[in-house]
C-alpha positions in Angstrom: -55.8 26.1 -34.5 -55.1 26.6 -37.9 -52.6 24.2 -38.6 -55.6 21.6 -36.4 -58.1 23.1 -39.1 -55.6 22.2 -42.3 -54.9 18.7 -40.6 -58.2 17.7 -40.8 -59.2 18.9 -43.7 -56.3 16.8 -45.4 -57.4 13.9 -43.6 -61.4 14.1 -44.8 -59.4 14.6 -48.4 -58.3 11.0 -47.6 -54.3 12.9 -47.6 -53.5 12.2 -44.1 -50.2 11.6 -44.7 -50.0 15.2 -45.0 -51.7 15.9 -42.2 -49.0 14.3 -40.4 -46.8 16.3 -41.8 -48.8 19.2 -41.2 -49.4 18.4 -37.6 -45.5 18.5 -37.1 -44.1 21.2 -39.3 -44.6 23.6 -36.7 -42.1 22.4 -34.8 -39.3 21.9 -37.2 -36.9 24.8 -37.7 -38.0 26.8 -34.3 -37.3 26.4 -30.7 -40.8 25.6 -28.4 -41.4 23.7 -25.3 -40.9 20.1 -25.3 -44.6 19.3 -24.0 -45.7 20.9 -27.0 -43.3 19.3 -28.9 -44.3 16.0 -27.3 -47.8 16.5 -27.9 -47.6 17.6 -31.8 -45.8 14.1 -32.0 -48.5 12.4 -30.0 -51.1 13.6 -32.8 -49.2 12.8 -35.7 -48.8 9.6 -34.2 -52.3 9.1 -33.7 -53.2 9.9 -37.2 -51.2 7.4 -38.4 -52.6 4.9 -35.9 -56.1 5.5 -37.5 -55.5 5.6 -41.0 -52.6 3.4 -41.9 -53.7 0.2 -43.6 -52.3 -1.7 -46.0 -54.8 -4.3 -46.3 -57.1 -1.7 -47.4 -55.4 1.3 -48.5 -53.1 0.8 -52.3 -51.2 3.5 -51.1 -50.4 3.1 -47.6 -46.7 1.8 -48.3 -46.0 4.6 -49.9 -47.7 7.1 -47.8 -44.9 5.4 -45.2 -41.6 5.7 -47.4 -43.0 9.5 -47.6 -42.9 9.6 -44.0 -40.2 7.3 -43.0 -37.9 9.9 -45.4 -39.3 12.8 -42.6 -37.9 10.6 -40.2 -41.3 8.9 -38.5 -40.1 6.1 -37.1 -41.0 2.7 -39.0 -42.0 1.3 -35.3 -45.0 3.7 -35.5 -46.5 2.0 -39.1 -45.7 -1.7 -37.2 -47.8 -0.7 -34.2 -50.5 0.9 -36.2 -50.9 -2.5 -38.5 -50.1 -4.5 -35.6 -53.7 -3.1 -33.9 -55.2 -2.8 -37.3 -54.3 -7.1 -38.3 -55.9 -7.7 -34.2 -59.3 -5.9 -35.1 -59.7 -7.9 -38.5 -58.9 -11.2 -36.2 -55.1 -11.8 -37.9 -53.5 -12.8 -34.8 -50.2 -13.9 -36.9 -50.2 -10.5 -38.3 -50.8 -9.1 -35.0 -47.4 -10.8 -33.6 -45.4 -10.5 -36.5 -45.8 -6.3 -36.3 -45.9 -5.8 -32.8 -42.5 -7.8 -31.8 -41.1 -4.7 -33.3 -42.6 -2.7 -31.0 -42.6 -4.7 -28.0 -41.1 -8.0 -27.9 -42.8 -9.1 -24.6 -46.4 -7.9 -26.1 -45.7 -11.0 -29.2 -45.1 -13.4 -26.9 -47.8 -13.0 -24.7 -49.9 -13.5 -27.8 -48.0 -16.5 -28.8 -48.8 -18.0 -25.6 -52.3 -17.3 -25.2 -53.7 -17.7 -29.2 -50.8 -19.4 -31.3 -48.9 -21.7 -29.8 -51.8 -23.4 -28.0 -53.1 -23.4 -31.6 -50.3 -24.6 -33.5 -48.3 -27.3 -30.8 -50.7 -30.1 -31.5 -51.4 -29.2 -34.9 -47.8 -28.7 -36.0 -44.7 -29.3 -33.6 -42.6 -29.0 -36.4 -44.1 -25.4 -37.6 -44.2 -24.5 -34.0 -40.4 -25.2 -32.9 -39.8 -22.9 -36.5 -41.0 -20.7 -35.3 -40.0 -20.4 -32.0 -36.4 -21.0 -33.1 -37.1 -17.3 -34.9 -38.1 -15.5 -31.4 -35.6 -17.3 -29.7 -32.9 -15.7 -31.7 -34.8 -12.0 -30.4 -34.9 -12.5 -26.7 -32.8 -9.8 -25.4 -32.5 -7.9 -21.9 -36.5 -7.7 -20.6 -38.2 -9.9 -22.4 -35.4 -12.9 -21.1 -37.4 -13.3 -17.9 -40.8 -13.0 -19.4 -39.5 -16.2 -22.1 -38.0 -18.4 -20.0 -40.9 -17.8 -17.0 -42.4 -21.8 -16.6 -46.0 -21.1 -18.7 -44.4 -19.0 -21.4 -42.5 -20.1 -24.6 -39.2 -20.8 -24.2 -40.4 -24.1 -22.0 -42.3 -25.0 -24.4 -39.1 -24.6 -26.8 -37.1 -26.7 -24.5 -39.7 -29.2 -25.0 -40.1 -29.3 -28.6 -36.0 -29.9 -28.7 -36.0 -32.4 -26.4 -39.0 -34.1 -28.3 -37.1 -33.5 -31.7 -33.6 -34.8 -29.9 -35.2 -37.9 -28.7 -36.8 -38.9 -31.8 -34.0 -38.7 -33.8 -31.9 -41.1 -31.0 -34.9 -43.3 -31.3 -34.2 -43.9 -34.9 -30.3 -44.7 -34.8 -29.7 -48.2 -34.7 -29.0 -50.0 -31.3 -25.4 -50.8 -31.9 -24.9 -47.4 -32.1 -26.7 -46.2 -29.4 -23.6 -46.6 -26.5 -21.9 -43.6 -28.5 -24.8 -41.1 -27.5 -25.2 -42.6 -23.8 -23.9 -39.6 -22.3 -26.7 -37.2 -24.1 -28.9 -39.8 -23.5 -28.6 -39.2 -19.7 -28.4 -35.7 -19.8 -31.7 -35.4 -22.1 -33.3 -37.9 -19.4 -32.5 -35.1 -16.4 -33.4 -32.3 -18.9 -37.1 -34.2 -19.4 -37.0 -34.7 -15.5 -36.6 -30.7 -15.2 -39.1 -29.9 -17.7 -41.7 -32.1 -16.2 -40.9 -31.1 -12.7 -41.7 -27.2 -14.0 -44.4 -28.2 -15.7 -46.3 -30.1 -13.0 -46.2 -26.6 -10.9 -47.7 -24.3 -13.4 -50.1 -21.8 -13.1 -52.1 -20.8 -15.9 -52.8 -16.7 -15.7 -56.6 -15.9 -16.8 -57.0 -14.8 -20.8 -55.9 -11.2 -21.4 -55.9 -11.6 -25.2 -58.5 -8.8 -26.2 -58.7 -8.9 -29.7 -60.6 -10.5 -32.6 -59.5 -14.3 -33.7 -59.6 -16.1 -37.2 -62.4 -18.5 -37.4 -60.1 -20.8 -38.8 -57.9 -20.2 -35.4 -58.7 -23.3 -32.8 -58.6 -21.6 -29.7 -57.2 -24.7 -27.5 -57.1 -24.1 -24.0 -53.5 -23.5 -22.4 -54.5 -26.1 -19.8 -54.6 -28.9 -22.1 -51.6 -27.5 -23.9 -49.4 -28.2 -20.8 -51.6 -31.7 -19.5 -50.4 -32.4 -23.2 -46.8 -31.8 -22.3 -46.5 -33.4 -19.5 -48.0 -36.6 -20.5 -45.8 -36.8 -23.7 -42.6 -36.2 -21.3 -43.6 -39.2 -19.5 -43.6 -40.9 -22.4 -40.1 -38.9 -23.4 -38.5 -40.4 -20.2 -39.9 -44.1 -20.7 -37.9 -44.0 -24.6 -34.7 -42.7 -23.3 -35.2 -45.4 -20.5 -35.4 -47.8 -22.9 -32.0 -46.5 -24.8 -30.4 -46.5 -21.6 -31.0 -50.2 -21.6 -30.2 -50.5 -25.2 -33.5 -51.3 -25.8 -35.1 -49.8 -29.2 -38.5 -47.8 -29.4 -41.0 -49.1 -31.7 -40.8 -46.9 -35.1 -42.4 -49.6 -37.3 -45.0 -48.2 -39.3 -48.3 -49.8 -38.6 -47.3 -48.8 -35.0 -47.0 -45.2 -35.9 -49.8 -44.7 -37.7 -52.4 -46.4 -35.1 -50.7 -44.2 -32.4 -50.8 -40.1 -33.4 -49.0 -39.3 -30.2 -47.0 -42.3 -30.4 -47.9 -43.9 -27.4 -45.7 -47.3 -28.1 -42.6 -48.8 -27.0 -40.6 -51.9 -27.3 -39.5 -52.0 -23.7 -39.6 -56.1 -23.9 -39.9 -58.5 -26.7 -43.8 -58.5 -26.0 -43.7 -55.3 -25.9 -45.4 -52.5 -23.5 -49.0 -53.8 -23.7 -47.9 -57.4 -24.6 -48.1 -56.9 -28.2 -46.2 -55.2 -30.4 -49.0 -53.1 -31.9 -51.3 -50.7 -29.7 -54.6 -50.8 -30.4 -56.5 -48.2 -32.5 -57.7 -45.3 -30.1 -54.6 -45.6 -27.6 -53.9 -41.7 -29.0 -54.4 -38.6 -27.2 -57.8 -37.8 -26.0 -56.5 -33.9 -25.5 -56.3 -33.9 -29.8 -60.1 -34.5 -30.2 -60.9 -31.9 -27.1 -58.8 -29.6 -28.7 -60.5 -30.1 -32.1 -57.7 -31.8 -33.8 -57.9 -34.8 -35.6 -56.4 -38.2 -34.4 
């Protein structure tokens, strides 16, 4: 009771950091029973929890590296800023903590806030940065990233879109040297598609506070995106396959935002070799993107 009494007095002083220390000096140096022992660490923990913040608190980094020298573990300060960045609606923050806690946690809030968020804003951004979690999956959280809805389909696809744009580019007296990836990406978009088409999309369990700035884009569109742009994937590499170029001219380009042209003929897909203004995705303006 005393040591209770001392603890929270240090923590009304605004000194929890010594509270926490407080809380657990009673069971350094002498032998008690674990579920005390378990418990003591329990309350320390929770202090922390509830006062660690370094977007408020100047001193909060190093009120850690005085308790990371005790030995608290530094996965208690991520989880404590990981909860504190959700209740002031930084969902990047959120992630960026709590994947050091728990891996599977960060991507569950990749696939419900950011990546629905950032794919049709940013592709490029997006396969950044799931290259970065990529190089993370380990042992649990394998299943839980390559499950049909989560992110490492929507990895695959951004490769395969990034693959198939570069093949578009290369020049169509080169293009027999790459037949063989050409084929494989072509049964790799066929997979993905296939997947795709079957997907369930789980009800919102993201319970926590958004950025305003954050465009909250629903998952189903993210995927009706996909899948229409694979179609699209497959009709290019079609082309290649026939040694046929894709249109990459750039009045083209800039009339289509999701590049819905191709040079499948001379008179092209929709007998002229321009689409007309307006041919680009209507899932952009639902979403709150620009076209």
């Amino acid at each position: 009771l005393v040591v209770d009494s001392v603890s929270t007095q240090l923590v009304t002083m605004g000194s929890w950091e010594w509270a926490v220390y407080a809380t657990l000096c009673v069971i350094g140096g002498q032998k008690v029973s674990e579920p005390f022992a378990h418990a003591r660490s329990l309350q320390a923990k929770n202090i922390i929890m509830r006062n660690f913040s370094p977007s408020t608190d100047p001193l909060a980094n190093q009120r850690r590296e005085f308790l990371e020298n005790m030995g608290i573990p530094s996965a208690w300060f991520h989880e404590a800023f990981a909860y504190r960045c959700a209740n002031e609606g930084d969902v990047v923050g959120y992630v960026d903590n709590i994947k050091r806690v728990s891996l599977q946690d960060a991507l569950m809030t990749l696939e419900a806030a950011i990546i629905p968020a950032m794919l049709l804003e940013s592709p490029e951004k997006t396969l950044e940065l799931l290259d970065a979690f990529n190089s993370l999956i380990t042992g649990e959280s394998q299943n839980h990233w390559e499950k049909p809805n989560g992110c490492g389909t929507i990895h695959r696809f951004l490769i395969l879109c990034k693959r198939v744009e570069a093949l578009s580019k290369v020049a169509l007296s080169d293009i027999s040297t790459y037949r063989d990836e050409i084929y494989e990406l072509n049964d790799n978009a066929s997979s993905l598609a296939d997947a795709i088409s079957n997907i369930t999309i789980p009800a919102p369990c993201l319970i926590m506070k958004t950025d305003f700035m954050l465009k909250m884009s629903p998952r189903d569109f993210l995927f009706s995106e996909a899948e229409r742009t694979l179609s699209l994937l497959r009709m290019k590499l079609h082309a290649l396959q026939k040694n046929r170029g894709c249109a990459t001219d750039a009045p083209t380009l800039n009339n289509c935002a999701s590049q819905l042209a191709f040079d499948l003929s001379c008179d092209g897909m929709f007998g002229t070799s321009i689409v007309p203004t307006g041919d680009s995705s209507i899932l952009r303006g639902r979403c709150g993107f620009k076209i």
